[in-house]
C-alpha positions in Angstrom: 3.1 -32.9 -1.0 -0.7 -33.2 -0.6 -2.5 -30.4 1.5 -4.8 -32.1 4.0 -8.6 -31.8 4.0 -8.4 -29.4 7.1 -5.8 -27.0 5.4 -8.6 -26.8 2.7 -11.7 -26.3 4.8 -9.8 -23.5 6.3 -9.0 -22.3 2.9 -12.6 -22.5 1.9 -14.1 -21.1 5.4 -11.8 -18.1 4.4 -13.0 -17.6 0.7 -16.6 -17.6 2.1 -15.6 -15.1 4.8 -13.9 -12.9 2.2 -16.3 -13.3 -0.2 -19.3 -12.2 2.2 -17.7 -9.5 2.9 -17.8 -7.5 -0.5 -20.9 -6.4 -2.0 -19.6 -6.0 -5.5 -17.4 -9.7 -5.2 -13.9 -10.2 -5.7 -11.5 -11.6 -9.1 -10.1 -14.6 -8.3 -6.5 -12.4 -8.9 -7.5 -10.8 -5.7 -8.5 -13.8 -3.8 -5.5 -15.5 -5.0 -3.2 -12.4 -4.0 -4.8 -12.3 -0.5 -4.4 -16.1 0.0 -1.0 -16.1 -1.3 -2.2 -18.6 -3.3 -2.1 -19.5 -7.3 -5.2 -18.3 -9.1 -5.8 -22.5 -10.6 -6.1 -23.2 -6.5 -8.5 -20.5 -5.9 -10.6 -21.6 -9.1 -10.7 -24.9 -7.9 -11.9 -24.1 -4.4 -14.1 -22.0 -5.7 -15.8 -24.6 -8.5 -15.8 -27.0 -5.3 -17.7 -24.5 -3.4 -20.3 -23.7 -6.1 -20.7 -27.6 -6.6 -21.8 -28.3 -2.8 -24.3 -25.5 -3.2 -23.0 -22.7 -1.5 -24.7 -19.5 -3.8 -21.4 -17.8 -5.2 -22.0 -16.3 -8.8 -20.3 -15.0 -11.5 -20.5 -11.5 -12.7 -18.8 -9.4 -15.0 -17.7 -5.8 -14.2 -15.8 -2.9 -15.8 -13.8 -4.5 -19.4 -14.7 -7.5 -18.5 -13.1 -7.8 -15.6 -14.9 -11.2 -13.5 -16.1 -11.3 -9.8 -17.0 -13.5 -7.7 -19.7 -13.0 -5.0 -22.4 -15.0 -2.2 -25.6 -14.0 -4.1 -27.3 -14.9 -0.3 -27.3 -13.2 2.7 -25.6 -14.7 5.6 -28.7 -15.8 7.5 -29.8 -17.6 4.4 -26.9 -20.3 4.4 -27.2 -22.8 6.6 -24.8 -26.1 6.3 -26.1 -29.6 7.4 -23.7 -32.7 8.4 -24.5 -35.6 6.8 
């Protein structure tokens, strides 16, 4: 069954919320885990997210290990409805 569009706003509105909320970012194993989601799902949202411009970037921590993180503060986001 298809998820609906609102099922994955509120998916993404979460992932933004979760991500803004650690410093250091966040694998997407943990995103996934705290979702109760599959880690190809998170990917996704999150490769949809980075493609309408939110600032979410890559980095690599201990053994390679990769995060995820908003590289701008809160106050520097703003959304716009088209």
């Amino acid at each position: 069954m298809a998820e609906s569009e609102s099922t994955r706003l509120r998916r993404a509105l979460r992932i933004i919320l979760l991500l803004s909320q650690q410093k250091k970012g966040l694998s997407v194993y943990e995103i996934a885990k705290h979702e109760e989601l599959a880690v190809k799902t998170i990917r996704r949202d999150i490769t949809l997210l980075r493609d309408t411009g939110l600032p979410i970037e890559e980095t690599l921590a201990d053994r390679g290990k990769k995060l995820w993180r908003i590289t701008a503060k809160a106050d520097q986001i703003s959304f716009t409805y088209h």
